[in-house]
MIBA-557587 format. One line per 8 residues: number of its first residue (from 1); for each residue x, y, z of C-alpha. Coordinates in steps of 0.001 Angstrom, whole numbers. Example, Ala and Ser with C-alpha at 12.3 -4.5 7.8 and 13.67 -1.06 7.14 Angstrom:
<pts>
1) 12300/-4500/7800  13670/-1060/7140 .
</pts>
This chain:
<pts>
1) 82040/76298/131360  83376/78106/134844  87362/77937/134147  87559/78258/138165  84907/75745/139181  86837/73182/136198  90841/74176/137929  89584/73538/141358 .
9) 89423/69793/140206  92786/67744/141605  94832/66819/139231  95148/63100/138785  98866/61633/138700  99984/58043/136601  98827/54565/138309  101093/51982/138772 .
17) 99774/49886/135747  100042/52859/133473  103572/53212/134826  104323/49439/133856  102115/49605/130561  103952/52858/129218  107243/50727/128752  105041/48425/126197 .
25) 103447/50794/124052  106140/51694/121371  105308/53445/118969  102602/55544/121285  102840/59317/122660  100239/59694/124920  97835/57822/127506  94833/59108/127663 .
33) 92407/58473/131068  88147/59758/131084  86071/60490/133601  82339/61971/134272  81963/65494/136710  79743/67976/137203  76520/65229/137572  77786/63370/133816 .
41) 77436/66551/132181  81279/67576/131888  84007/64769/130396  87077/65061/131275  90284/63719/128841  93152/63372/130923  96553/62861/128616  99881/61823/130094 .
49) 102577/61725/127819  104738/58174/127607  108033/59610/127445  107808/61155/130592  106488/58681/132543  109219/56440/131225  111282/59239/133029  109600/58959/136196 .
57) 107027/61622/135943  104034/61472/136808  101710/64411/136161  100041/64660/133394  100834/66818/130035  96975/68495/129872  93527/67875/130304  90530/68787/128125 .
65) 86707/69398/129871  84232/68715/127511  80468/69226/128028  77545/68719/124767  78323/72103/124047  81671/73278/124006  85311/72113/125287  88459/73470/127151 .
73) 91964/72178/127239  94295/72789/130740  98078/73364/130049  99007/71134/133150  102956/71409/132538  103005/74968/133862  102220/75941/137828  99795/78725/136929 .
81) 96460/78058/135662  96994/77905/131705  94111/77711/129304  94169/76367/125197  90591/76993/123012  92478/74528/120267  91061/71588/119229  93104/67922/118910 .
89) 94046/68679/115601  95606/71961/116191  97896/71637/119018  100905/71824/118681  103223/68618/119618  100032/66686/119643  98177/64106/117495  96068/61624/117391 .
97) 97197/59786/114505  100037/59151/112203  99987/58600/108474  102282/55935/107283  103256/54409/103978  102225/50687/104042  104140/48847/101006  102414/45834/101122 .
105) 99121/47303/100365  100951/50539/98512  98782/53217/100594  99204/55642/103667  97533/54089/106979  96696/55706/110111  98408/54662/113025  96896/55571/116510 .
113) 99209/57505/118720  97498/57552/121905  96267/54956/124049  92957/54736/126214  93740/53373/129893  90671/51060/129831  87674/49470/127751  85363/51104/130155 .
121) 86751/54788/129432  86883/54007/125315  83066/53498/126124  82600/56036/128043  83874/58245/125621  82071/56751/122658  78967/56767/124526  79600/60673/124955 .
129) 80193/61320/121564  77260/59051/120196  75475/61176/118255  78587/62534/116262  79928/58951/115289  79639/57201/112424  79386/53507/111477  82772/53920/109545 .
137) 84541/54730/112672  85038/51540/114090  86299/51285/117700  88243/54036/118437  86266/57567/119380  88604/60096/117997  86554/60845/114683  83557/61366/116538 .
145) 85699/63756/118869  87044/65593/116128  83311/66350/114316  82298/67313/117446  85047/70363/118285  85034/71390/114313  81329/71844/115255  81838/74126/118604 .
153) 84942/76067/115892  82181/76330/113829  79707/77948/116551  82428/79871/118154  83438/81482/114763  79780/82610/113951  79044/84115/117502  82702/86086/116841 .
161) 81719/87041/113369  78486/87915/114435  79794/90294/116638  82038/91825/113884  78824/91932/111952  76134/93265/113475  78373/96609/114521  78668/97264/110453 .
169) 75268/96303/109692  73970/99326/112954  76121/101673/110491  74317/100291/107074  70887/99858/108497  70617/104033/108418  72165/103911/104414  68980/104204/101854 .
177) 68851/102926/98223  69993/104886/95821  67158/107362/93617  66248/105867/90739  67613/109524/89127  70787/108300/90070  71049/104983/87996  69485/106746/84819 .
185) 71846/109530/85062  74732/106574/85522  73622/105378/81890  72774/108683/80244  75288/110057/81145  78197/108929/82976  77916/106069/80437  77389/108785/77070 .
193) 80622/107881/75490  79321/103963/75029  77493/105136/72147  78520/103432/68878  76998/103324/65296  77942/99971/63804  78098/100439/59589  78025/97745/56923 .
201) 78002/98711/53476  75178/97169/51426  75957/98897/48133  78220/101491/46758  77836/104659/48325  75166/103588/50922  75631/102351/54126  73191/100453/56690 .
209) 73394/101804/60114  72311/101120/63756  72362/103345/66660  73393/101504/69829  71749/104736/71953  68684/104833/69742  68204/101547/68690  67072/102999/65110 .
217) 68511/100974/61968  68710/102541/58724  70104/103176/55044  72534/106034/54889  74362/107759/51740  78121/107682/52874  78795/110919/51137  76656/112785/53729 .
225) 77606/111214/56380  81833/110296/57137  81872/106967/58002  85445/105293/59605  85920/102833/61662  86627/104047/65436  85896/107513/64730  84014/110043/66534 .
233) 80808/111067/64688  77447/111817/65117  74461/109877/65230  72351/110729/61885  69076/108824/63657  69357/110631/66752  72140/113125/66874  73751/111990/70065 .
241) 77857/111649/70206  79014/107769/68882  81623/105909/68101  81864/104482/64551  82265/100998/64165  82732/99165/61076  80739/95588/61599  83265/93687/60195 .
249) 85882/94731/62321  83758/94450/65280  84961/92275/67792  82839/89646/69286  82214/91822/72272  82491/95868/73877  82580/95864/77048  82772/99665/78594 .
257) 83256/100013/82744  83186/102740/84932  83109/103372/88756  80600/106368/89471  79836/107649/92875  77245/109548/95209  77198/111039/97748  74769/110333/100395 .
265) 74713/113370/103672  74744/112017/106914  74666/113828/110779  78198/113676/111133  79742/114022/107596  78490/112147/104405  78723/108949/102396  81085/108400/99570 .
273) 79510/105090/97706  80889/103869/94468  78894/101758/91873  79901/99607/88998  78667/100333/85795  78687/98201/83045  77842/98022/79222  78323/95219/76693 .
281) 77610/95783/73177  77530/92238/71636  78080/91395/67831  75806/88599/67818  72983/89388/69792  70993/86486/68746  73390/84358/70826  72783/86011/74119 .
289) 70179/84966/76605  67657/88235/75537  68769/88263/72103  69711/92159/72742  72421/94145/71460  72985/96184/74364  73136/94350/77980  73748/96585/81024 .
297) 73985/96737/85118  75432/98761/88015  75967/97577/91571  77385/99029/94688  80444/98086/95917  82149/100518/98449  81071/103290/101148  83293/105638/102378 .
305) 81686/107587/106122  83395/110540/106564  83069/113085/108904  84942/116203/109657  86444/116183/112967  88635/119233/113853  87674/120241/110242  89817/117616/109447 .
313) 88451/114958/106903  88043/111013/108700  87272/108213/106567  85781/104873/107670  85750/102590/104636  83755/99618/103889  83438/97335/100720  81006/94428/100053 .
321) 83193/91230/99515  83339/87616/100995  83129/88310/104763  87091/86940/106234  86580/82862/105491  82652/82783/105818  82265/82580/102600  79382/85008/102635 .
329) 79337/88027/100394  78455/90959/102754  79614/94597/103497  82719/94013/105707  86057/96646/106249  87465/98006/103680  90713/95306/103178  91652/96970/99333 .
337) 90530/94392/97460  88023/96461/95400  90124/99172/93299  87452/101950/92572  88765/105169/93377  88910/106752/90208  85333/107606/89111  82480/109420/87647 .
345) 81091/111664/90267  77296/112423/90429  76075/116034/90799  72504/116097/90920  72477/116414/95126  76100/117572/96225  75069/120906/97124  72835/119740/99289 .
353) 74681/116040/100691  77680/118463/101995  76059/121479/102873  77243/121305/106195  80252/120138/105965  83860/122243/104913  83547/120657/101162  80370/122804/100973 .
361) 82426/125658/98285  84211/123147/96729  83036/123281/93068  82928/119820/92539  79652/119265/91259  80498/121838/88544  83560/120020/87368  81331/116684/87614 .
369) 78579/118615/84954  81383/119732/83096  83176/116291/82773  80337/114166/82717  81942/111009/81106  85564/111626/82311  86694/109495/85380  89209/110890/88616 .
377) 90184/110267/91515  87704/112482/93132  87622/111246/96683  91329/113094/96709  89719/116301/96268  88525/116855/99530  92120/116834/100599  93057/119025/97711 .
385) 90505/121467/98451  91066/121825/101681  94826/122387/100802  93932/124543/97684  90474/126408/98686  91338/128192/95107  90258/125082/93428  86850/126105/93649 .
393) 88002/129319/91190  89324/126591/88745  86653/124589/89123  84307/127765/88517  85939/129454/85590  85470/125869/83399  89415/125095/83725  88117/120974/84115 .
401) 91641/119817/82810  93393/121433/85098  91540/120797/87949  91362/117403/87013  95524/117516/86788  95310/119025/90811  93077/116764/91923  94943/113581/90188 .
409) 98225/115098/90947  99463/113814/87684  101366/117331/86766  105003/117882/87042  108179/119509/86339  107507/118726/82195  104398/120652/81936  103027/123521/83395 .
417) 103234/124500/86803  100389/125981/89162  101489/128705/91673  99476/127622/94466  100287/130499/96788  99778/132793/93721  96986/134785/95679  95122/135693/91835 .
425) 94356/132934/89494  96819/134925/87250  99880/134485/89541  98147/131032/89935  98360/130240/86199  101099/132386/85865  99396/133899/82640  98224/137474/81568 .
433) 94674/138249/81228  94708/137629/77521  95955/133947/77778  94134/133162/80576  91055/133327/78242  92099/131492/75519  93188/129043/78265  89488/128886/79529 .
441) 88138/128516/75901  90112/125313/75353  89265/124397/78768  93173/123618/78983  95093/120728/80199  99058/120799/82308  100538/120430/78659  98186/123361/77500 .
449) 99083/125591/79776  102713/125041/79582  102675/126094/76193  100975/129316/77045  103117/129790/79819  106708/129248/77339  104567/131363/74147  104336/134017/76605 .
457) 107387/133994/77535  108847/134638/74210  106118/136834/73343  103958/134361/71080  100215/135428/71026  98544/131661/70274  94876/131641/69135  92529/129206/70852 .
465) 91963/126967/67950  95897/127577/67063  96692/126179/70394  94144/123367/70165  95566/121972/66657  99037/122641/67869  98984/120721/71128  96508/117859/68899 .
473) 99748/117823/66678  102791/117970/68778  101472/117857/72420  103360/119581/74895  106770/120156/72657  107665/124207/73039  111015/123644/71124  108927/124291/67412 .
481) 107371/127262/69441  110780/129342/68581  110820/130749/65008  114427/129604/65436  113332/126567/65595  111466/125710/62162  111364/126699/58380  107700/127791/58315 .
489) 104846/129406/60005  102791/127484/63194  100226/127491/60800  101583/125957/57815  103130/123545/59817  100228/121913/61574  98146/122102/58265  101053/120126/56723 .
497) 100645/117442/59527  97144/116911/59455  96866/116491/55441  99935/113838/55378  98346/111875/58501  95062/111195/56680  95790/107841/56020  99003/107480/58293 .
505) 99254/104017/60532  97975/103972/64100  100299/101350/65249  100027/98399/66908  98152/99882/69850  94990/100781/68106  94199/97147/66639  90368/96904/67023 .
513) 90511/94487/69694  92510/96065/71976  91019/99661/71179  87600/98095/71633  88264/96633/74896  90045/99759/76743  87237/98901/79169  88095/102367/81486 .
521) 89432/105346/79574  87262/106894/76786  88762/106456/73297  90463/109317/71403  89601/110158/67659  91976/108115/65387  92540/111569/63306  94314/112587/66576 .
529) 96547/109723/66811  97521/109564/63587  98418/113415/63721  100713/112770/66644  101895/109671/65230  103071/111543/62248  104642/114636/64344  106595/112528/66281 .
537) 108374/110694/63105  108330/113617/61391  110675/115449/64401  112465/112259/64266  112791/112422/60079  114414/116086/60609  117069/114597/62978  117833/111914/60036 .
545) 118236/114709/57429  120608/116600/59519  122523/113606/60148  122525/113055/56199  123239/116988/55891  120261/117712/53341  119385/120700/52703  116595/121438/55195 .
553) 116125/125047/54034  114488/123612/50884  111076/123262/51563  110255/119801/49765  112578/117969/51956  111621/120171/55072  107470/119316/54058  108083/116154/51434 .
561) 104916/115054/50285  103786/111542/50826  105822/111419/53921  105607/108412/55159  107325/106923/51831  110330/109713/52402  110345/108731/55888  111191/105269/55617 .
569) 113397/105570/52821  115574/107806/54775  115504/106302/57571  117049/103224/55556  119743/105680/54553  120563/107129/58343  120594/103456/59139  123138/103078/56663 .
577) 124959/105717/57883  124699/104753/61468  126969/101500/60430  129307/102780/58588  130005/105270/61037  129800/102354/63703  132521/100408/61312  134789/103119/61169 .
585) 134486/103843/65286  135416/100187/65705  138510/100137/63337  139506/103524/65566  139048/102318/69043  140583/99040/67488  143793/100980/67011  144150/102712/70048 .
593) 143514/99654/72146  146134/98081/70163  148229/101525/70835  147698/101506/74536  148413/97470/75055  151836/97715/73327  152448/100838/75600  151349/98856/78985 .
601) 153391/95988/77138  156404/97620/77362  155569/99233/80923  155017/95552/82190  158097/94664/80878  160544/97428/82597  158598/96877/85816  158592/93287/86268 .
609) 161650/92280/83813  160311/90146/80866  160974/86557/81484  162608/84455/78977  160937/82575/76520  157216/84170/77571  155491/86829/76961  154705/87544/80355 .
617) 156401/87200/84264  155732/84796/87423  155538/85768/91136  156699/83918/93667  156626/80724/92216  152592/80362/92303  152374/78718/88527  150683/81734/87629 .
625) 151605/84024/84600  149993/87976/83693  149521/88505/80087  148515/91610/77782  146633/91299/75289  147985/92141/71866  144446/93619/70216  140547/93933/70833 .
633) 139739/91088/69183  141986/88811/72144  140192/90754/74785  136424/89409/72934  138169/86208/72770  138329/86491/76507  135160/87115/77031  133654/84247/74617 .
641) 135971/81859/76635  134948/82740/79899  131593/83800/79437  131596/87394/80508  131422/90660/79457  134863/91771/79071  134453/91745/75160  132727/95213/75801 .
649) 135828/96947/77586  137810/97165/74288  136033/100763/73888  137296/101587/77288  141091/100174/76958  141243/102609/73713  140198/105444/75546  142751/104556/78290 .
657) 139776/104480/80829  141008/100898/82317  143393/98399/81382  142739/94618/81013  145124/91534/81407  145182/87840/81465  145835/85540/83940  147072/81914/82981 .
665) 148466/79386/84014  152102/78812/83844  151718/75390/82233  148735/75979/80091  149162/80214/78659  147146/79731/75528  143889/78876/77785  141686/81310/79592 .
673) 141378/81636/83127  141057/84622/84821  140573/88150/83804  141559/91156/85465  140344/94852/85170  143625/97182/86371  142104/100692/86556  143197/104155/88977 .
681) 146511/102364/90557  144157/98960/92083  142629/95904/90916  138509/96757/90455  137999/93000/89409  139395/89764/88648  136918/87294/87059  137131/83608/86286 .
689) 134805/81271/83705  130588/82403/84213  132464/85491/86762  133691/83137/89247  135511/84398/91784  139436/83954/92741  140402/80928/94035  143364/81393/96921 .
697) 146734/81084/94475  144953/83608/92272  144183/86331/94944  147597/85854/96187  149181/86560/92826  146939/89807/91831  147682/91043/95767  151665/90593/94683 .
705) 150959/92577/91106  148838/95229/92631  151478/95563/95359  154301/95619/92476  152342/98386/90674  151853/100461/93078  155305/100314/94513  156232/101086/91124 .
713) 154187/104341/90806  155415/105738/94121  158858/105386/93097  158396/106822/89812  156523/109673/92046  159715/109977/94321  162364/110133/91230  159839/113163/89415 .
721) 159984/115001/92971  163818/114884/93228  164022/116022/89937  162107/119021/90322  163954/119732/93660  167243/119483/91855 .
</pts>
C-alpha cells in the first residue's frame, strides 16, 4: 500500500443520523462506516468513537485501509500523518467485543462494541472478507476480519524473520561438517573415562565380568584382580582405564556428558564449535529399543566466529535453538540459553586452524593431549594467553593443573600464587630448580604448588610421590608441614592415614546414585576420599583430645588404631564436655546479669526517685511504667511473651555490653509490652509483641527516659570536673 496515495484521501466527518443514532446505542464505543477505493481493491474501515460525538465531535478516531493482502490503520486524532501496523485485537483502547458473565445461562457472552452504519456496509464488508469466514460466524464480519490480519502478522513475521535468517545462514553456508576423526576421537577419547567393568560374583573367589569399552564378558579370579565397587582399575579383557561397578549396586542408568569443541580456521579468524557428547550405560539393556548396553550420540550446538581485529580477539556467537517464537529449531544469536563453555578441546588440527592468527604459540593443543578427558573453560584462554604469553611455557613443560587453574581462574589467596610478571618460570612459580621438577613430575595443581612454595620456605625437601600422598591425604593444609606441628614423621603419618581409611565411610555424597550420575566431572578413586575423609576427622579428633587434655605425646592416642571407633567415642566425650562447660557459662553470665540489674536497679532508683508501692517510676502522667528485670530468666520470659529475640541478650547484660528494661503499663505491670535495649547513653531499640514498633504514648515516654538519662550523665560529668578542678 502507498501510505501517501492512502492520506491524500479526505477524511470523512459524522452524518446527521449517526449524530442522532450515537445517543441510542448504550452500551457501544465505536461506529464504524466502509467504503470501496482504489477500483474495489482497497476497503476502507472508518471508526468514530460514540462518546465524542455525543460531545459534538465529529471527526473520526482512525481509519484502517485494507486490500487482499495486507492492512494499515490511520491515527486520525493527531494533525500529522500517524501510522499503526496493529491489528483490532491489539490496539490499545479498542475492541471489538466484550466478555460478560450471563447468570441465566451461567457462561461469559460476547457483547459487540461497535456498530456498522448500514446493512449495505456489514455486506460489503462480509463480502470482502468471504473467503476467511466461517459458517459459525453468523452476521457480524469481525471473525472473518480478525483471521484475516493474524494471517498478514503471520506473513509479515516470516518476511522479518526471514530477513534475520538468511544473514546467519550466508555465515553458516561456508561452515563444513565436522571429520569423521573428530567424532571418533570425541568417544575414544574425550569420552575414555566412561569406561566401566560391571562385576557379579558367581561363586566364591570368582567373579563374572564385562567390559563396557570392549564388550568382552568373562570369569575372573578376584584374588588377581581387586574388585570394589566405584574404583579405578584396569580392564583385565582389554587393559584400558574403567570404573568398577558392582551390578547390584548399579543404578538403573549412567549417563556421562561432556561438551567438546573444534576448531574450524576461517579467512578472518576461526570457529569455536561445541558438541554434545553423550553416553548411557543401561542396566537392563534388554529393555531398550537396540537391546544394547552402551547407547551414544554427539550433536552441535554452538559456534563461536572470531577474528582478531587490532590483535584483539572479537567473538560473534551463535547457538542452534528455537528461532525467537517460530517455533523452528535453527542456528539463531547466541541468547545464553545453551551453557557449554567448559569443555574438552580437540587437538588433532589446532596448529593448523590458528596458524594465522595471535593464538598460533599458545600451547593449547598440548594441554588438550595432555588432559584428554578433563573439561575447562578453554574459550577463556585466548584471553589468558594473550594476557600471559608465558602460558605457552606452562603449557609446554606438562604443568596441565596449573594451567588449567590460569585458564579457569579458580586460584586464590589460599593456594599458591603465580608471579605473572616473574620474567623466568622460576620467579613465575616462585620455586627453585629442584622443586620445580618435582612440581612437573606430579604435573601439580594451585594446592600443589602451595605446598612446595610453604616446604620451601621452611626448608622441607618433599619427594614427588611424598608430595602426591601428602596432598591425596590432607590437601592443601601446610600447618602439619612444621615438625612443630606433629608427633611423627610426614611419612609415618600419611602411611597411618591410608591403612585406617581402608574401610572408612564415604559419606553421604558418594551413594551410588548420586556418584553414578555426576553426569560432568570425572569421578575420583574412593581410596582418595576416604583418605581425606579420615584426615579431616582425624585433625578434628586432635582438637577433641586437647580439649580433653590427653596426653597427645603418647603415640596410641596420637595414631589409635581402629580410629574411627576412638573417634566417635571421643567425640561423645568432648560433647560432654562442651555442655558442661556450656552449663557452667550460663550459671556465670546468670550471675553477673543478675549483678549488673541490681546495680542499674539502684541507679534507676537515685535518678528517677523510686515511686511508692512499685518497683519502677512514671513520666508525665502517660500510664506508662520502666521496669528492670531482676534475673536472665525474666529477660527470656520477655522474649517468649513477645515473641522476639531478647532472650539472647542475657549474655550481653552480664558482660555489661547493653542494658535491657521493661515497659508496662501502669495498670497492668505483670504483662509484657514493650522492650527496650539502653546501650552507649541512647535508646538502640524499643520493641513491642512479633517487634512491633512504638505506638505514640510509648515513643513519648522512652524520648522523656532517654532525655532523663542523659541529663543525668552530663551532670554527673559536670560534678567529676569540679571535683578535679577543686
Amino acid at each position: 500500500m502507498e501510505k501517501r496515495k492512502l492520506s491524500a484521501i479526505a477524511r470523512e466527518k459524522a452524518s446527521e443520523d449517526m449524530i442522532e443514532i450515537a445517543g441510542r446505542l448504550k452500551g457501544m464505543r465505536h461506529i464504524v462506516t466502509a467504503q470501496m477505493v482504489e477500483d474495489n481493491r482497497i476497503l476502507i474501515l472508518t471508526f468514530y468513537k460514540i462518546s465524542d460525538i455525543a460531545k459534538g465531535k465529529e471527526g473520526a478516531a482512525f481509519r484502517t485501509f485494507l486490500s487482499h493482502e495486507d492492512y494499515i490503520t490511520q491515527d486520525l486524532r493527531v494533525e500529522k500523518v500517524k501510522w499503526l501496523t496493529a491489528s483490532f485485537s491489539m490496539m490499545n483502547e479498542f475492541n471489538v467485543y466484550e466478555s460478560t458473565w450471563d447468570k441465566e445461562k451461567n457462561c461469559f457472552v460476547r457483547k459487540e462494541l461497535i456498530f456498522i452504519r448500514s446493512n449495505e456496509e456489514q455486506e460489503l464488508i462480509s463480502t470482502f472478507f468471504k473467503e476467511y469466514t466461517r459458517q459459525e460466524d453468523g452476521t457480524v464480519p469481525w471473525d472473518a476480519v480478525h483471521r484475516f490480519q493474524e494471517k498478514v502478522k503471520a506473513i509479515r513475521l516470516a518476511a522479518k524473520h526471514k530477513k534475520e535468517t538468511d544473514l546467519i545462514d550466508a555465515v553458516m553456508d561456508p561452515v563444513k561438517q565436522e571429520p569423521e576423526e573428530f567424532r571418533s576421537w570425541a568417544f575414544d577419547s574425550a569420552m575414555s573415562f566412561s569406561r566401566y567393568l560391571i562385576y557379579q560374583e558367581i561363586e566364591k573367589g570368582v567373579a563374572q565380568c564385562e567390559c563396557t569399552h570392549c564388550g568382552k564378558i568373562g570369569r575372573v579370579n578376584r584374588k588377581d584382580i581387586r574388585l570394589r565397587n566405584n574404583e579405578k582399575g584396569i580392564c583385565p579383557f582389554c587393559g584400558s582405564k574403567v570404573t568398577i561397578k558392582a551390578k547390584g549396586k548399579l543404578p538403573y542408568r549412567i549417563t556421562d556428558e561432556r561438551w567438546v569443541a573444534y576448531v574450524d580456521p576461517t579467512k578472518e579468524g576461526f570457529i569455536w564449535r561445541y558438541f554434545h557428547v553423550y553416553r548411557e550405560i543401561h542396566k537392563y539393556p534388554e529393555q531398550t529399543i537396540r537391546h544394547k548396553r552402551v547407547s551414544q550420540g554427539i550433536k552441535e550446538y554452538a559456534r563461536q566466529f572470531y577474528s582478531f581485529p587490532d590483535g584483539k580477539p572479537k567473538c560473534d556467537p551463535y547457538e542452534y535453538a528455537v528461532f525467537k517464537q517460530s517455533g523452528k529449531t535453527r542456528w539463531c544469536h547466541d541468547e545464553g540459553k545453551i551453557a557449554c563453555a567448559e569443555c574438552i578441546l580437540y587437538p588433532g588440527n589446532l596448529p593448523q586452524a590458528w596458524e594465522h592468527t595471535p593464538m598460533k604459540y599458545s600451547a593449547l593443543e598440548t594441554l588438550s593431549k595432555n588432559m584428554p578427558t578433563i573439561s575447562l573453560v578453554y574459550e577463556r584462554g585466548i584471553q589468558r594467553f594473550l594476557e600471559f604469553p608465558e602460558l605457552e611455557w606452562i603449557c609446554k613443560m606438562g604443568l596441565n593443573q596449573l594451567a588449567k587453574g590460569i585458564i579457569n581462574a579458580t586460584y586464590h589467596g589460599a593456594t599458591g600464587k603465580i608471579n605473572m610478571k616473574g620474567g623466568t618460570i622460576y620467579k613465575i612459580l616462585g620455586l627453585n630448580k629442584v622443586n620445580t621438577k618435582i612440581l612437573q613430575s606430579i604435573d601439580g595443581n594451585y594446592d600443589e604448588l602451595r605446598l612446595l612454595q610453604v616446604a620451601q620456605t621452611i626448608g622441607l625437601q618433599l619427594k614427588p610421590d611424598q608430595l602426591r600422598e601428602y596432598y591425596e591425604t590432607f590437601e592443601c593444609n601446610t600447618d602439619l608441614l612444621k615438625q612443630a606441628n606433629r608427633k611423627v614423621s610426614l611419612h609415618k603419618l600419611v602411611k597411618y592415614i591410608g591403612k585406617e581409611s581402608e574401610r572408612y565411610p564415604l559419606g553421604d555424597s558418594f551413594g551410588c546414585g548420586n556418584y553414578a550420575c555426576m553426569r560432568y566431572r570425572e569421578r575420583e578413586d574412593p581410596r582418595v576420599e576416604r583418605k581425606r575423609n579420615m584426615a579431616r576427622d582425624w585433625l578434628e579428633y586432635l582438637d577433641w583430645c586437647k580439649a580433653l587434655k590427653y596426653d597427645l605425646d603418647n603415640l596410641f592416642i596420637y595414631m589409635p588404631t581402629n580410629f574411627k571407633k576412638v573417634h566417635d567415642r571421643t567425640a561423645k566425650e568432648y560433647q560432654a564436655l562442651q555442655n558442661k562447660r556450656a552449663a557452667a557459662e550460663r550459671k556465670r553470665q546468670e550471675t553477673l546479669a543478675r549483678k549488673r540489674m541490681e546495680q542499674t536497679q539502684k541507679a534507676i532508683e537515685e535518678i528517677f526517685k523510686k515511686n511508692e508501692g512499685t518497683d519502677a517510676f512514671s513520666i508525665k502522667g502517660k500510664g506508662l511504667i520502666l521496669m528492670v528485670p531482676k534475673n536472665g530468666d525474666e529477660i527470656k520470659a520477655e522474649g517468649e511473651a513477645l515473641h522476639h529475640c531478647v532472650g539472647g541478650y542475657v549474655s550481653r547484660v552480664a558482660s555489661g555490653e547493653t542494658n535491657i528494661f521493661f515497659v508496662r503499663k501502669a495498670e497492668a505491670p505483670g504483662e509484657s509490652y514493650f522492650t527496650l535495649e539502653y546501650r552507649d547513653n541512647r535508646v538502640i531499640q524499643c520493641r513491642g509483641l512479633h517487634n512491633c514498633d512504638m505506638p505514640p504514648d510509648v515513643k513519648a515516654f522512652v524520648k522523656v527516659f532517654e532525655k532523663k538519662m542523659q541529663d543525668s550523665v552530663q551532670g554527673h560529668s559536670k560534678v567529676r570536673k569540679h571535683r578535679k578542678a577543686g
